[in-house]
Residue frames as qw, qx, qy, qz and C-alpha x, y, z in Angstrom:
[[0.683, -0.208, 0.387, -0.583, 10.46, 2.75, 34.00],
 [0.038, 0.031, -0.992, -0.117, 10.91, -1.40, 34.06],
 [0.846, -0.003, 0.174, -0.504, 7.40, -3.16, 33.87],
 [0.224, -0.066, 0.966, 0.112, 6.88, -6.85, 33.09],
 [0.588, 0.147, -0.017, -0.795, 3.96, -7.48, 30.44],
 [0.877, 0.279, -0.198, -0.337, 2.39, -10.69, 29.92],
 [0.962, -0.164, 0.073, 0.207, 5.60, -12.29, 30.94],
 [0.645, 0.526, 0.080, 0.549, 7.81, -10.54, 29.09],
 [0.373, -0.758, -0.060, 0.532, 10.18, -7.79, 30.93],
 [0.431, 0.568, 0.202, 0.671, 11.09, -4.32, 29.19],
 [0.110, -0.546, -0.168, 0.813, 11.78, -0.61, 30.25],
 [0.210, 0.880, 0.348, 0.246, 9.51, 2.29, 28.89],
 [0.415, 0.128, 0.051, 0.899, 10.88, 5.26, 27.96],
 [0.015, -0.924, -0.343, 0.169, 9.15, 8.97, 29.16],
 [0.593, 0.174, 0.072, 0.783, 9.78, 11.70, 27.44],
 [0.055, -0.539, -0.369, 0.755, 9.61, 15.44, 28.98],
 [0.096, 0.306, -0.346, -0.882, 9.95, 17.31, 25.76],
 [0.390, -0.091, -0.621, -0.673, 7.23, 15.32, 23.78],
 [0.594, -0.129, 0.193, -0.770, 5.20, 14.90, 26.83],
 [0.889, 0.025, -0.169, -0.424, 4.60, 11.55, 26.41],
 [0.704, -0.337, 0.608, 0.141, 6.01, 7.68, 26.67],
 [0.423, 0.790, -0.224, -0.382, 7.78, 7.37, 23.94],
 [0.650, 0.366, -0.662, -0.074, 9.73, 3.60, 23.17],
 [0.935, -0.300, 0.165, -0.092, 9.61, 0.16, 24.71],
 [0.002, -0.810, 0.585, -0.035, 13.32, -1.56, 25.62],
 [0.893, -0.035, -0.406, -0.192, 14.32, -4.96, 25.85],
 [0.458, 0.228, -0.642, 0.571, 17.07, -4.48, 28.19],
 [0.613, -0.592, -0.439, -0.284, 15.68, -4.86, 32.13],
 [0.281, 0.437, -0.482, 0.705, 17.92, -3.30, 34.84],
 [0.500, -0.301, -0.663, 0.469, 17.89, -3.65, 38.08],
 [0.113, -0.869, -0.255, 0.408, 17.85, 0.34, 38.63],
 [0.398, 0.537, 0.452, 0.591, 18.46, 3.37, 37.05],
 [0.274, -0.894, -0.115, 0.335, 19.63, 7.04, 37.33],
 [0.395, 0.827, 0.157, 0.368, 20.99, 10.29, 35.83],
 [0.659, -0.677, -0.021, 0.327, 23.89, 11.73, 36.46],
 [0.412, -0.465, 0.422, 0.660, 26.15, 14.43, 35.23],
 [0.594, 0.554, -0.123, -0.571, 24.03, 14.21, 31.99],
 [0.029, 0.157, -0.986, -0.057, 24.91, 10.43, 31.74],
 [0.862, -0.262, 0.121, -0.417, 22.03, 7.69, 32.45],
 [0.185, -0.379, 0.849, -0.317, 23.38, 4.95, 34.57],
 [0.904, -0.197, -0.194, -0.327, 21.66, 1.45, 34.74],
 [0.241, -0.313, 0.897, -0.196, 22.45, -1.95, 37.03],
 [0.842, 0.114, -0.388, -0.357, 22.54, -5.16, 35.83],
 [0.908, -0.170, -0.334, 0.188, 23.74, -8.28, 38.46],
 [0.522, -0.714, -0.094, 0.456, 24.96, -5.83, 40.97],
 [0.462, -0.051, 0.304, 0.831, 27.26, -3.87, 37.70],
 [0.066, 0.695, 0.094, -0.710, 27.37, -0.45, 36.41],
 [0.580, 0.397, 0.534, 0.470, 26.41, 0.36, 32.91],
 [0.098, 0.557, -0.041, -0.824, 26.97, 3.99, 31.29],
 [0.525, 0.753, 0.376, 0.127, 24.43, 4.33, 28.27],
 [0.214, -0.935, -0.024, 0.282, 25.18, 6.24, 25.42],
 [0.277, -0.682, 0.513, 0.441, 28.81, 5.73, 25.10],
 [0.518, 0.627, -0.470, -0.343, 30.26, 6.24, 21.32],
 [0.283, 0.550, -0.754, -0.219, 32.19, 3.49, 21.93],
 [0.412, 0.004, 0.872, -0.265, 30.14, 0.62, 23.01],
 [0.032, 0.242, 0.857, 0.453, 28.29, -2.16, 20.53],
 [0.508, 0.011, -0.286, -0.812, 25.02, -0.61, 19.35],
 [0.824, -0.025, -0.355, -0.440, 21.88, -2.93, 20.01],
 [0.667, -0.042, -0.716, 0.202, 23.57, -4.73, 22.84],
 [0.371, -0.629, 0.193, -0.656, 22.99, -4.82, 26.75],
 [0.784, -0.401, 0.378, -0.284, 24.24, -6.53, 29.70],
 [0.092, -0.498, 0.795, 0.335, 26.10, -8.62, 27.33],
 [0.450, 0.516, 0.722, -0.101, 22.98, -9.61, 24.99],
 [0.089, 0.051, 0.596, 0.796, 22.12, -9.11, 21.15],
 [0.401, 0.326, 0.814, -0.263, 19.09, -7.64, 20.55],
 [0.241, 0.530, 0.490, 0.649, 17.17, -6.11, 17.00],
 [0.120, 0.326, 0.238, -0.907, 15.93, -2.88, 16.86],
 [0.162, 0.449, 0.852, 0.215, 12.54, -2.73, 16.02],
 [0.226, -0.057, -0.293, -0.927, 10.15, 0.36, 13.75],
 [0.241, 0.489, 0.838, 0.015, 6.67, -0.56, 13.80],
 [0.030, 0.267, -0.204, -0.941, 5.05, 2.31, 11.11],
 [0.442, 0.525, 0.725, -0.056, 1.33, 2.43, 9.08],
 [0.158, 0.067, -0.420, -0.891, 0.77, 3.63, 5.89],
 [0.209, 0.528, 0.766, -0.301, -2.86, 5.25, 5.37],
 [0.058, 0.312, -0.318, -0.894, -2.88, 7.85, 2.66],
 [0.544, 0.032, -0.557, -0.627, -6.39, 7.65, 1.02],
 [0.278, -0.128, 0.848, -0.432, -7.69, 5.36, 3.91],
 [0.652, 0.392, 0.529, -0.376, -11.11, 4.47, 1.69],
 [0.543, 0.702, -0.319, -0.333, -9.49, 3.61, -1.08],
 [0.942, -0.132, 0.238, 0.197, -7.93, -0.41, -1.59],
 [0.498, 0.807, -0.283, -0.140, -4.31, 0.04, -2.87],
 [0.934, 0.224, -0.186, 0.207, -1.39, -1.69, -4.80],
 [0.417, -0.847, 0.329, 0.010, 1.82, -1.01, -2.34],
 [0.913, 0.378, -0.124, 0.086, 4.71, -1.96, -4.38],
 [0.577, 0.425, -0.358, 0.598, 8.22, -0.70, -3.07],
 [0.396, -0.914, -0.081, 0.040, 9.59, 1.17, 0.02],
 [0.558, 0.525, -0.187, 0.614, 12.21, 3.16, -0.04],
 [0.529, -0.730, -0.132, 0.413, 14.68, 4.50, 3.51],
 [0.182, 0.848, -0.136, 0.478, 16.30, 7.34, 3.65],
 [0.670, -0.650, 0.272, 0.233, 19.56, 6.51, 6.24],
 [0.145, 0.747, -0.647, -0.054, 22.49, 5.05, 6.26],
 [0.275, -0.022, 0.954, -0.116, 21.74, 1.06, 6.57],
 [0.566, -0.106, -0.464, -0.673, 18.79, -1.19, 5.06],
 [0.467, -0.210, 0.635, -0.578, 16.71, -2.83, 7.53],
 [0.220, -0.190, -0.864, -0.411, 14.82, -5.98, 6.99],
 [0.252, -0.062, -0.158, -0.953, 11.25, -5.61, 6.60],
 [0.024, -0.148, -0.967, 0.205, 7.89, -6.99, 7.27],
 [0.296, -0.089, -0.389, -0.868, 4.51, -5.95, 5.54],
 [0.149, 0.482, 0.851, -0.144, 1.10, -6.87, 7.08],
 [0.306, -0.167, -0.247, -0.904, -2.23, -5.16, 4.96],
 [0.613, 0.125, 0.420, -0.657, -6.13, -5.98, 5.76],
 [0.921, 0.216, -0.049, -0.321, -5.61, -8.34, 2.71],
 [0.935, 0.205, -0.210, 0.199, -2.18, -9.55, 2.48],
 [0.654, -0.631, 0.343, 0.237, 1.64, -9.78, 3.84],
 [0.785, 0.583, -0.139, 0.158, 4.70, -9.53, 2.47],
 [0.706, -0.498, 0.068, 0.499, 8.37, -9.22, 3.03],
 [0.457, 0.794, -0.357, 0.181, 11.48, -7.38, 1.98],
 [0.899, -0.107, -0.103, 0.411, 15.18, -9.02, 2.88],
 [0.158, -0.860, 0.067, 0.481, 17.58, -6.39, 4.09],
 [0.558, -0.324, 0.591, 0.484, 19.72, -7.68, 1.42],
 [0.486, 0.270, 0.619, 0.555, 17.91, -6.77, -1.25],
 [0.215, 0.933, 0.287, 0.024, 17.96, -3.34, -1.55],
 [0.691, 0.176, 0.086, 0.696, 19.67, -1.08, -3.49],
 [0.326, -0.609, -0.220, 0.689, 21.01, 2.01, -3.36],
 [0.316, 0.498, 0.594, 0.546, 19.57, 5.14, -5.70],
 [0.234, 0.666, 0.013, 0.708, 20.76, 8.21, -5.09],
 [0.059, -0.275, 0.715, -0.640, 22.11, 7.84, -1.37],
 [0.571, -0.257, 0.467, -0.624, 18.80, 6.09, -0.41],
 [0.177, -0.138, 0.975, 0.005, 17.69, 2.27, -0.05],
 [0.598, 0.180, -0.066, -0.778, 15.17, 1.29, -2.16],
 [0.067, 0.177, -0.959, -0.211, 13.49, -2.37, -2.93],
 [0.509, -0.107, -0.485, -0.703, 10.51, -4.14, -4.11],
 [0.603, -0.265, 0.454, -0.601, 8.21, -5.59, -1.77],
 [0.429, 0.192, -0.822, -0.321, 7.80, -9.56, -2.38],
 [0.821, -0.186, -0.320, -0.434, 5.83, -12.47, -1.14],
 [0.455, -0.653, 0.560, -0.231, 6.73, -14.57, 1.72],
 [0.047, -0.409, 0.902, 0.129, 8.76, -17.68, 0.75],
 [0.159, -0.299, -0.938, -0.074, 6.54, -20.78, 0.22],
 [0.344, 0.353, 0.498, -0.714, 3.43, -18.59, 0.39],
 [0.307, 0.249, 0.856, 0.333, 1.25, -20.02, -2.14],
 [0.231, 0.575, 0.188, -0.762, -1.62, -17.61, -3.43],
 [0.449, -0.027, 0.735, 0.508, -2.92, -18.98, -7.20],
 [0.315, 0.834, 0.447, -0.067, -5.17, -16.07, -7.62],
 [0.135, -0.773, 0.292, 0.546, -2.25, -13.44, -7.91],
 [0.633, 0.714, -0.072, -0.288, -0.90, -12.86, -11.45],
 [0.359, -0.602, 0.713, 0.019, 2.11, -14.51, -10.48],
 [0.469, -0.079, 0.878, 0.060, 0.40, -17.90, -11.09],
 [0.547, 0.467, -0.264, -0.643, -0.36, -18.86, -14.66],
 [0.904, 0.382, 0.046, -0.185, -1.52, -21.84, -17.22],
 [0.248, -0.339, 0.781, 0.462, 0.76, -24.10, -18.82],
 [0.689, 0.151, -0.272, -0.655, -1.48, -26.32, -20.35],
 [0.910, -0.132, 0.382, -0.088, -1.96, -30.55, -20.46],
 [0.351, -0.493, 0.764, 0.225, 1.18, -32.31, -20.15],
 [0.758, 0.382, -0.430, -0.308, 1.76, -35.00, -23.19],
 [0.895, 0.097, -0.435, 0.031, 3.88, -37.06, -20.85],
 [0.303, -0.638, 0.651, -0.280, 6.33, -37.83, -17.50],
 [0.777, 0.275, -0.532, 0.195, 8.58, -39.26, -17.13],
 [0.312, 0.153, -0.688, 0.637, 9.82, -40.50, -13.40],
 [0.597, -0.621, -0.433, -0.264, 7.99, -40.72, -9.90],
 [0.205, -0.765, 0.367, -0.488, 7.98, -38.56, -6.83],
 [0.141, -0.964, 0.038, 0.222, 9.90, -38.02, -4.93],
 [0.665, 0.023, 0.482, 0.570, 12.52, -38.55, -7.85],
 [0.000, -0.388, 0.103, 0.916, 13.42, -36.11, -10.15],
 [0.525, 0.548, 0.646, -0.083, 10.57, -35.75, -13.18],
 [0.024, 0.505, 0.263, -0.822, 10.16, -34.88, -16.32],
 [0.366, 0.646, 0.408, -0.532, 6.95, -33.00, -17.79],
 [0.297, 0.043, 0.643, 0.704, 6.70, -33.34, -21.61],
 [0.454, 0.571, 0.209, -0.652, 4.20, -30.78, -23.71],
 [0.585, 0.410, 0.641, 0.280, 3.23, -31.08, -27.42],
 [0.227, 0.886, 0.266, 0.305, 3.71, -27.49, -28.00],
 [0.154, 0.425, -0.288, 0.844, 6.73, -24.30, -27.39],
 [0.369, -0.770, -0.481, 0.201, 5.97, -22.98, -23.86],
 [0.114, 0.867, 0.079, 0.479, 7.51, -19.84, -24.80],
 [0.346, 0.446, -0.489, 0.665, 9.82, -17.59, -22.43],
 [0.183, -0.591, 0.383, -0.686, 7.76, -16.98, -19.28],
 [0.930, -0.354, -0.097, 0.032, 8.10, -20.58, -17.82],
 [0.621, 0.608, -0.441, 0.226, 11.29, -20.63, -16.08],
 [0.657, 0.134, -0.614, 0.416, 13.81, -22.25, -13.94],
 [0.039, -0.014, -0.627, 0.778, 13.02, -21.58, -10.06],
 [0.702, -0.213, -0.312, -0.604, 8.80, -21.47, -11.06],
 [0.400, -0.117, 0.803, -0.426, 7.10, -23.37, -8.80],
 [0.314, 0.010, -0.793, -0.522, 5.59, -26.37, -10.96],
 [0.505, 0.060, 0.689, -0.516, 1.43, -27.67, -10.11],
 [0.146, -0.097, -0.906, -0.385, -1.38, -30.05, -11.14],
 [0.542, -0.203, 0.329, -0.746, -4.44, -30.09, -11.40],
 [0.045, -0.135, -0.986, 0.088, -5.18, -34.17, -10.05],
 [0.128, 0.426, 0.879, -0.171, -8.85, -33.27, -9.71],
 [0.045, 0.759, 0.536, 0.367, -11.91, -30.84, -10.77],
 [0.306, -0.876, -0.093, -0.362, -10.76, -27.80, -9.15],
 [0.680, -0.717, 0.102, 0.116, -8.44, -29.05, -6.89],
 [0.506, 0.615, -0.487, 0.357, -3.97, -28.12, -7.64],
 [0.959, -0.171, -0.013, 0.224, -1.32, -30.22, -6.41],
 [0.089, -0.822, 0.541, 0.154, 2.45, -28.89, -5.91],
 [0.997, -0.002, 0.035, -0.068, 4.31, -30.56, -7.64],
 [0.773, -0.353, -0.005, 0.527, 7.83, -29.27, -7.04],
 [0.034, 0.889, -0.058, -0.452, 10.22, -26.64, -8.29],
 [0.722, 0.679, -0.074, 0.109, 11.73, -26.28, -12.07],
 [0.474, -0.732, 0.117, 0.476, 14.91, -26.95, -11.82],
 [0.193, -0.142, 0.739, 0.630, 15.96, -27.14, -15.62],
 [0.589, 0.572, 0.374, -0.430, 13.76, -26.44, -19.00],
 [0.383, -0.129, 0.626, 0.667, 13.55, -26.88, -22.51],
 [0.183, -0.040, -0.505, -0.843, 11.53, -26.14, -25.73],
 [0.692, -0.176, -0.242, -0.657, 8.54, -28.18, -24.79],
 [0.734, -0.019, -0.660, 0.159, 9.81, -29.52, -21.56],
 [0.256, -0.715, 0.401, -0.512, 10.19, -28.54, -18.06],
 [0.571, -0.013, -0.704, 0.422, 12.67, -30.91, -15.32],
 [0.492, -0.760, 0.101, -0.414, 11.47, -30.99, -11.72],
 [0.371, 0.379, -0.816, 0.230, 14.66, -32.07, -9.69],
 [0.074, 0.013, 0.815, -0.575, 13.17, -32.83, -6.21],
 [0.336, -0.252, -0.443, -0.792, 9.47, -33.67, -6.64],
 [0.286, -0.128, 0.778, -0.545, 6.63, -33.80, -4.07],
 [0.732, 0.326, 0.434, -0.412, 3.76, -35.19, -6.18],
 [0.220, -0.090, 0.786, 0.571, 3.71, -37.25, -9.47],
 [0.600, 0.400, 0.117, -0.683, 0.94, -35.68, -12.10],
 [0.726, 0.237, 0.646, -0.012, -0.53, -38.08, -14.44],
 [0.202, 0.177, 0.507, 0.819, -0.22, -37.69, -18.51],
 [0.037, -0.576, -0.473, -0.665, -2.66, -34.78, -19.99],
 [0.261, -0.749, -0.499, 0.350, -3.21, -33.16, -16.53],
 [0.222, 0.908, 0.198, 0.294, -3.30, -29.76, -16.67],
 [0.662, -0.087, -0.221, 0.711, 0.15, -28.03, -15.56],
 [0.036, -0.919, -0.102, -0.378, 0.25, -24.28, -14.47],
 [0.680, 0.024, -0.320, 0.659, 3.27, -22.54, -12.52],
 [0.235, -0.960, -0.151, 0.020, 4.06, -19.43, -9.89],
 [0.334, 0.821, -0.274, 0.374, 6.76, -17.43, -10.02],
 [0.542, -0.430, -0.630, 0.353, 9.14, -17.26, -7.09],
 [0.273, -0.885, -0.371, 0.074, 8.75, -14.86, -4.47],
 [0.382, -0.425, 0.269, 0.775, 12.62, -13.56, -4.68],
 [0.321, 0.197, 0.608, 0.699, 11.97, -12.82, -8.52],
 [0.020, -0.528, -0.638, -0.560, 8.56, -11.54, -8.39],
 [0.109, -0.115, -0.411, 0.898, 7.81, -8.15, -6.89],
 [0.257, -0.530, -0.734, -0.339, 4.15, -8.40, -6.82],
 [0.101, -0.329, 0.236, -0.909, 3.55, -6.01, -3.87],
 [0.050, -0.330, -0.838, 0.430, 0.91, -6.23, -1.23],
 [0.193, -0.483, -0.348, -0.780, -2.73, -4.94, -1.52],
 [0.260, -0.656, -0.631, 0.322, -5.23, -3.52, 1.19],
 [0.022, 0.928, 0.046, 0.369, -6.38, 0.12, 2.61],
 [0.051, -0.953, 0.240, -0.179, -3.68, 0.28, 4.45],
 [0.866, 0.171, -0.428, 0.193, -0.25, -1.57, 5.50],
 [0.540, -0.763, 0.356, -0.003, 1.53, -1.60, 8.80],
 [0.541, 0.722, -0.391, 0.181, 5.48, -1.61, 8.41],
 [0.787, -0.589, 0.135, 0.126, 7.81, -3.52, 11.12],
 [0.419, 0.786, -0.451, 0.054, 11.75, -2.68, 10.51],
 [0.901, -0.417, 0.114, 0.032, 14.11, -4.72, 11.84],
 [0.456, 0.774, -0.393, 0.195, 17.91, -4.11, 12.44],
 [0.928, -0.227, -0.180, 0.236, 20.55, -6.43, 14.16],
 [0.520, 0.692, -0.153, 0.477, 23.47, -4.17, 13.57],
 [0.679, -0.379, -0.338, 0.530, 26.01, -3.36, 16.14],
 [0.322, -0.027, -0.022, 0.946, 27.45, -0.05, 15.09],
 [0.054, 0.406, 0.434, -0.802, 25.40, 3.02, 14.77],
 [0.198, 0.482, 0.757, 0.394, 22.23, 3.04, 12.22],
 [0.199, 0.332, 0.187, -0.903, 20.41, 6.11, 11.58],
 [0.102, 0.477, 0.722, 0.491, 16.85, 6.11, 9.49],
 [0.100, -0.041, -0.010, 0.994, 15.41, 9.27, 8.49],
 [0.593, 0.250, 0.264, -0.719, 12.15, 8.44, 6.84],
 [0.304, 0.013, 0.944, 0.124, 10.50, 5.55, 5.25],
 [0.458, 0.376, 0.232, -0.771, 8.13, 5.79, 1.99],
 [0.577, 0.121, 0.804, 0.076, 6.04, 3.75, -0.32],
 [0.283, 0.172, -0.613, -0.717, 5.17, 3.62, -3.94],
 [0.307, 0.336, 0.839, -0.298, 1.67, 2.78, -3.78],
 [0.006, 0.156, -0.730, -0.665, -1.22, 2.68, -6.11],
 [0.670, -0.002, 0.348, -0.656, -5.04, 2.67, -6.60],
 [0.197, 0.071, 0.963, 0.171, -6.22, -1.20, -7.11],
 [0.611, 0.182, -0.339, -0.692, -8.67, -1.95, -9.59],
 [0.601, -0.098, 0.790, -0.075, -10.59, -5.17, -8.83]]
């Protein structure tokens, strides 16, 4: 069945066997009809046979489009939890998209791996999402000195070892007032009781207080809430199969 919602044209699917409607299409046809155990559509007066093995996956009418999951995880529905990984059971990884009642996250198709025939990978923050309550973001302490002035490269002298878990992709801040942190760019280089910021967007003063955030590729911090709604997303042409989709999850302690 074609409809038009909101603006937006699509065909619903009805199925007999599960009684119900049962997926939304992005291809719009003209008409439509069974035949021979084929289904037939028309697009600009032409015949399409669905279906066929040998035609591009995810295309129509001569148009790319994604396939798209949309899935919720509720296990334990009165209970806040730590949702760290998801793992597919196919033959392809999809890229992901994580919304909870408290937070969001992503997963790149590209980074998951394979472990024991299925796709598994760690759930991460969204690029330049900032968040400086997560454990991600930690203390440095006050700077002893800088050297250089945004938006030039800087850099951030201490009086003391910062120790291994500053490092090189960290997102470097300040704090310029009582409470209030400044970005001040990303590490691109470090030393003993130094840290280089090649591209900088703010210039902190001597003895402010410094404090950094992991990045989101590196740091698989996971998403919390009582539950999380899952959106897949596959571009692929050829033929994708996904069996089932499940999470490593966790009760949160506040």
């Amino acid at each position: 069945m074609a409809q038009e919602l909101q603006g937006v044209k699509y065909t619903l699917s009805y199925s007999p066997r599960a009684n119900g409607w049962t997926s939304f299409h992005s291809y719009y046809p003209e008409w439509m009809i069974g035949m021979n155990n084929f289904f037939y559509t028309f697009s600009r007066g032409l015949i399409y046979k669905h279906y066929d093995p040998k035609a591009l996956r995810n295309s129509y009418y001569g148009r790319e489009y994604n396939s798209t999951i949309r899935t919720v995880f509720n296990d334990a529905p009165i209970e806040a939890k730590m949702f760290k990984t998801l793992q597919l059971e196919g033959n392809s990884s999809w890229g992901i998209n994580v919304l909870t009642d408290m937070d969001r996250g992503e997963i790149d198709s590209t980074w998951f791996e394979q472990k024991e025939g299925d796709y598994y990978a760690y759930i991460r923050r969204y690029s330049g999402m900032e968040d400086l309550d997560l454990l991600s973001a930690q203390g440095i302490g006050d700077n002893d000195s800088v050297t250089g002035t945004a938006p030039a490269s800087l850099t951030i002298d201490f009086d003391f070892e910062l120790g291994s878990i500053v490092g090189v992709g960290d997102v470097l801040y300040h704090e310029y007032a009582a409470g209030s942190i400044q970005k001040v760019g990303i590490i691109t280089s470090r030393t003993s009781k130094s840290v280089v910021v090649g591209t900088s967007i703010n210039t902190p003063s001597a003895a402010d207080y410094m404090l950094f955030m992991k990045s989101s590729v590196i740091e698989s911090y996971g998403v919390r809430g009582y539950f999380m709604e899952v959106q897949l997303t596959n571009s692929s042409t050829a033929e994708v199969e996904l069996f089932s989709i499940g999470s490593e999850a966790f009760k949160s302690f506040p």
